[in-house]
C-alpha positions in Angstrom: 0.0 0.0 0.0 1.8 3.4 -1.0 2.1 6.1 2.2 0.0 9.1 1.9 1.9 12.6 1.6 0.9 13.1 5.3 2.8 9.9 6.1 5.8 10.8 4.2 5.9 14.1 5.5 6.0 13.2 9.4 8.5 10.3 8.6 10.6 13.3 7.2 9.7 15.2 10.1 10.8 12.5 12.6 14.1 12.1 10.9 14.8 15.8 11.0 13.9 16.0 14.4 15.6 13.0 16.2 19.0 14.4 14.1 18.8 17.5 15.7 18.1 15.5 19.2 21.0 13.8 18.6 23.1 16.8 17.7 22.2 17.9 20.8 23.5 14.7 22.8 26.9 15.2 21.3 27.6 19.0 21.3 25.8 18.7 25.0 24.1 22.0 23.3 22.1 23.1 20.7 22.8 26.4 19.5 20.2 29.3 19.2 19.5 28.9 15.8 19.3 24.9 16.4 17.0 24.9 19.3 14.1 27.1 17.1 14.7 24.8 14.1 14.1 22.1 16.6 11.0 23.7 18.3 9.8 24.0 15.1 10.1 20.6 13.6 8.6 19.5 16.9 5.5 21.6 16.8 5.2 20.7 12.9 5.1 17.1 13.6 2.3 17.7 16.4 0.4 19.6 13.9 1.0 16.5 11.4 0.1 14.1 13.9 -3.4 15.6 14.4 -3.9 15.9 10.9 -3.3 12.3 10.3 -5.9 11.1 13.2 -8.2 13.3 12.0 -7.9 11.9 8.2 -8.3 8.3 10.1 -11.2 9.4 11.9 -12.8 10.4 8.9 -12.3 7.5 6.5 -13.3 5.5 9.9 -16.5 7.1 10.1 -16.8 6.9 5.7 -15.6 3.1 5.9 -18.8 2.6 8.5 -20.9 4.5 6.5 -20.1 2.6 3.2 -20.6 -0.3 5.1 -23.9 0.5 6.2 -25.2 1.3 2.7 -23.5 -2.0 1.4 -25.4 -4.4 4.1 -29.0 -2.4 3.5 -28.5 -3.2 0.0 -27.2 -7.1 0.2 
């Protein structure tokens, strides 16, 4: 089954994110300009995350409704 652009995108987003966590192991800092880019990729992958349960809730709820017209019908 081929990943949706949402899932792509947070895999990127996870990627991005735990390289700047581990930058931050080995320089035991992050600098300024790190730390935003890291807030940022954070908050961006929270946003993404909602997005994708809310696109699962709503092919959920479609699924169940398909469903429902199927069995009325059969």
């Amino acid at each position: 089954m081929a990943k949706t652009s949402v899932e792509k995108a947070k895999k990127r987003l996870d990627k991005a994110v735990s390289r700047l966590e581990a930058l931050s192991q080995d320089d035991g800092a992050l600098t300024a300009a790190q730390a935003r880019k890291l807030s940022s990729l954070k908050a961006e992958r929270e946003a993404l995350q909602d997005t994708a349960r809310a696109v699962s809730e709503r092919l959920d709820s479609t699924i169940q409704k398909i469903k429902g017209v199927l069995e009325s019908r059969g």
